[in-house]
N, C-alpha and C positions, 0 to 999 in steps of 0.2 A: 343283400349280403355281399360283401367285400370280400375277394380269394386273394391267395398268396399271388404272386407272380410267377414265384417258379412253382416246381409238382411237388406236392406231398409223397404221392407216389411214384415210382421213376425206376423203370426195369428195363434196360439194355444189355444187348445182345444175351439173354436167358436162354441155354440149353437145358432142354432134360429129356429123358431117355427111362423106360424100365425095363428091366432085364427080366422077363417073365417064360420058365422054363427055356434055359439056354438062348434064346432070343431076343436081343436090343429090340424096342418097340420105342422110334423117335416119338417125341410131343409137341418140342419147340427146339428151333433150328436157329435160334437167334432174333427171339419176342424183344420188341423196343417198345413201351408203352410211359403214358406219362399223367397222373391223374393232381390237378389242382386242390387244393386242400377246399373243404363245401363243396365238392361236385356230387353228384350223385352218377353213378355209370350203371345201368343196365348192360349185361353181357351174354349174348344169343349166340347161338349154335348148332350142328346137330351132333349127336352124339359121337366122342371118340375125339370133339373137336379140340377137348384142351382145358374147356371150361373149367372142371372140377380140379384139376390140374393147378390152374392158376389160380382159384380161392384156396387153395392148399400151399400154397407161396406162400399168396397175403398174409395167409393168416399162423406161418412160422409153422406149419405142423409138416410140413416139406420145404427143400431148400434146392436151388437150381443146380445143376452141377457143373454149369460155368455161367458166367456173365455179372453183373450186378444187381440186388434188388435190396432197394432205400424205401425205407416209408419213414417220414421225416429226419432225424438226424440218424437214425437206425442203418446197418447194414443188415440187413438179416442173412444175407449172403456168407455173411463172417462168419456168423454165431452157429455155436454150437446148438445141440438141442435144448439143454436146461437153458443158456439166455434164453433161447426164442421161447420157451414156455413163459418165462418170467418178461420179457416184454410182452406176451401176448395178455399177459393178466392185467398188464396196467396200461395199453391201449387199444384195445380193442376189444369188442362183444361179437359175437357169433347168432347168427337170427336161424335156424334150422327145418326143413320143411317137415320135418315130424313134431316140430316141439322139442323132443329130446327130456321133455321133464321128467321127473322121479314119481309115480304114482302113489309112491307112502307118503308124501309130502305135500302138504299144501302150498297156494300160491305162495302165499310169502314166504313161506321156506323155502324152494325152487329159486325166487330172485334172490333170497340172502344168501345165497351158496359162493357166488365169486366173494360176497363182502367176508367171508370167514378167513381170505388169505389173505385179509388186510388190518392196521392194528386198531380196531374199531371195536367202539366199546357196544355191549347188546342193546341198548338205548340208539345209539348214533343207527348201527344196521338198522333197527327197525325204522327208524325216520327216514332213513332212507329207501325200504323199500316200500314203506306207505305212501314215501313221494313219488314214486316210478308207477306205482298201480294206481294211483288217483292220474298220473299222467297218461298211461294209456287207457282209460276207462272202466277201470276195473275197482274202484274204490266201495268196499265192502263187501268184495271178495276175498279177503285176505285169506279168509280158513276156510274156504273152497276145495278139493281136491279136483284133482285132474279129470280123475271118470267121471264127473259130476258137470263139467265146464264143455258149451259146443268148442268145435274146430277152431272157430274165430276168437274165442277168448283163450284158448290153451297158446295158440298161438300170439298174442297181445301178452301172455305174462313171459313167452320167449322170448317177447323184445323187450319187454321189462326188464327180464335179467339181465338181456345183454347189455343195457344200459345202467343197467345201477350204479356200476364203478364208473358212469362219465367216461366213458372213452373216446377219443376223437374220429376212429374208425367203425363204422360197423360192414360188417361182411354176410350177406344173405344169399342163402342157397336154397334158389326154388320157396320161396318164404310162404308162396299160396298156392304151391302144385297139390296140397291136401283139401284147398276149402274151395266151396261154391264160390259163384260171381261176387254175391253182394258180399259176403266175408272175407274177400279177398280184396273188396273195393276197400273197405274199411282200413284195414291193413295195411293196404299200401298209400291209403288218405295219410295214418300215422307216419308210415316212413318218410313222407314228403314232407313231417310238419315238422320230424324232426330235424331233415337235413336243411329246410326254411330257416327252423327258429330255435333251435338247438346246433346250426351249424355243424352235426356230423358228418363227417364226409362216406357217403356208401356206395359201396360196390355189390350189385343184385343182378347173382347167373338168374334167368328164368327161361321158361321156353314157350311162355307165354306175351303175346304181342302187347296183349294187353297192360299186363301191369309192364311191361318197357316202358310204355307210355307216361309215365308216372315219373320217368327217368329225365333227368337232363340230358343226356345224351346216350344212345347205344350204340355199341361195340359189337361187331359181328366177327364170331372165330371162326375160321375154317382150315382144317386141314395145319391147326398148330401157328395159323399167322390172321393179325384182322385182317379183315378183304374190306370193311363197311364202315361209316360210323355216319349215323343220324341225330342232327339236334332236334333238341322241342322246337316247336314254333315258337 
């Protein structure tokens, strides 16, 4: 697979700070980071380091309070809250270590949830979410409910969703801190075929070594700045 030259993503000098009971609590003292569009980034740490922090950039639902941060032609640094909701709908998915799903809803209702805030007719949604569940495994589950499905499949129709609208980023937090070894192997087998052969470009906190592994490259936060980065062999 073929990357850009320059970064898809591209965050210089990023402060941020929260102010929690009278007390500034720094984060990032000026984060320079730069990720190529197809990369895949594992991002490790220990707690406190920033991690959650920076998928909460990524993914527009916090914004830095100085510096810049681009994910493709985008400033999200700019934008106000409603852009960054409305770019975050039309590129990017969110992969979740609970799932996050609606328990009164089956699989296919779950992944057709993003396609309801697009102008797609009930025909077109459902082709598409028949084609996202036949892609992660799950074809003939469709009217499954959640208490019904193990750990590994709740979590397969989370990245279903997150993928349904095609989005060029996906963002994973902890994606298999809830499932055993082999449901977690499986898991993270999908993310690698999607960022292969689907070209998504992913960014996945874990705190597992293991599924880093999985990763093109890791990133190691500490104390609000990388200290590490390790490629695959």
């Amino acid at each position: 697979m073929t990357q850009d030259s320059g970064p898809y993503i591209a965050l210089s000098g990023v402060r941020k700070a929260y102010h929690i009971g009278g007390e500034m609590i720094p984060i990032f003292s000026g984060l320079d980071l730069a990720i190529p569009r197809g990369d895949f980034v594992a991002v490790m740490g220990p707690s406190g380091s920033g991690k959650s922090t920076l998928l909460n950039m990524l993914a527009g639902i916090d914004r830095p309070d100085a510096g810049t941060l681009r994910i493709g032609a985008s400033r999200l640094d700019q934008m106000g809250e409603a852009a960054r909701a409305a770019w975050r709908a039309h590129n990017m998915g969110i992969v979740f270590q609970f799932y996050n799903l609606l328990p009164m809803l089956t699989a296919a209702e779950n992944v057709e949830l993003p396609l309801l805030l697009k102008p797609l007719s009930r025909k077109e949604r459902r082709l598409r979410v028949d084609k996202v569940l036949d892609l992660v495994g799950l074809a003939g589950r469709e009217r499954q409910y959640p208490a019904l499905m193990s750990g590994g499949q709740r979590q397969r129709v989370g990245i279903a969703r997150a993928i349904v609208s095609d989005p060029g980023l996906l963002l994973c937090d902890e994606p298999t801190g809830d499932l055993d070894r082999k449901s977690a192997d499986e898991v993270l087998d999908m993310l690698r075929f999607l960022n292969h052969y689907q070209e998504k470009t992913i960014v996945m906190v874990t705190h597992d070594p293991q599924a880093a592994l999985y990763a093109r490259r890791t990133l190691h936060l500490d104390k609000g700045d990388f200290v590490e980065e390790k490629r695959a062999a």
